[in-house]
C-alpha positions in Angstrom: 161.3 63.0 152.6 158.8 64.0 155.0 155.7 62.9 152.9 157.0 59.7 152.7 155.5 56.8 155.0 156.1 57.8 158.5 156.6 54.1 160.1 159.2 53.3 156.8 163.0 53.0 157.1 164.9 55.4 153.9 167.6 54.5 152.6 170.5 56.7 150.8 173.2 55.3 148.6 176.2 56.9 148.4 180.0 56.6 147.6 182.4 55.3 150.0 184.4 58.6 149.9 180.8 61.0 150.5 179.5 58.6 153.3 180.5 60.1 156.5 180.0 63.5 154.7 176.3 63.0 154.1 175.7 60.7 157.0 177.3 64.0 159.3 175.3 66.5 157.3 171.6 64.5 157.6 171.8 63.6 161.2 173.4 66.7 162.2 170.3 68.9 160.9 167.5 66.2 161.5 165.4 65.7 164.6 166.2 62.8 167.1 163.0 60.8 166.1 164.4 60.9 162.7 167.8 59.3 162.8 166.7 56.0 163.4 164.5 55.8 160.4 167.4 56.3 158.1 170.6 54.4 157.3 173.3 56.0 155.1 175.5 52.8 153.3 177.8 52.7 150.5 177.1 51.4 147.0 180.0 50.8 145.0 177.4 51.6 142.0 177.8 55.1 143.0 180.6 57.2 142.4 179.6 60.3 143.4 176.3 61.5 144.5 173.4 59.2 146.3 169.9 57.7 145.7 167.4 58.5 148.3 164.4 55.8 148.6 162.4 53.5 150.9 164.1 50.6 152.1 162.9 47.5 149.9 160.7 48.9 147.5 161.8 50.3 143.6 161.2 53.7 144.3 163.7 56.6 144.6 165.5 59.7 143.9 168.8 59.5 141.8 171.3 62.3 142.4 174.1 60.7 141.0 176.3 62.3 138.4 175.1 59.8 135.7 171.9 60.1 136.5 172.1 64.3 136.8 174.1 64.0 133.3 171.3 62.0 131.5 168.5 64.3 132.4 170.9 67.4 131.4 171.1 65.9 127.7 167.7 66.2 127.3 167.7 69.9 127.3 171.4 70.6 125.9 172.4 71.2 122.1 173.3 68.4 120.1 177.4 69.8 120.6 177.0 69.7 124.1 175.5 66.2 124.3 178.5 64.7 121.9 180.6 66.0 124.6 178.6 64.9 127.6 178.5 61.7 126.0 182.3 61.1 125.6 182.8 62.1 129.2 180.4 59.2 130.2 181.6 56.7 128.1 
């Protein structure tokens, strides 16, 4: 996050229920010049986990459980992909 464009707002996407959670984790542990730069809202896209990005442009960081589960299937044995893949759908 810190190489990202200084003057830019981030934005994180989160559940409803991990909101206050994150947003009291970040802004507990960050400096004061930092806090304004970021706003925390909910995305009812996300169940659990959050995006991290820059506010109005495509880029980001998924770290939601579907997105964590898809990248694990690339690396798992067929077995454990079948079951993977019925948890997710």
């Amino acid at each position: 996050v810190e190489q990202w464009a200084r003057d830019s707002q981030k934005e994180i996407l989160v559940s409803k229920e991990d909101k206050e959670k994150i947003q009291e984790l970040l802004f507990s542990s960050l400096k004061e010049e930092l806090k304004n730069s970021i706003i925390i809202k909910v995305s009812d896209r996300i169940s659990k986990g959050f995006r991290i990005g820059i506010k109005g442009e495509d880029v980001y960081y998924d770290f939601t459980d579907e997105s964590i589960t898809e990248c694990l299937k690339e690396f798992v044995s067929p077995s454990l992909k079948e079951i993977l893949n019925k948890k997710n759908g």
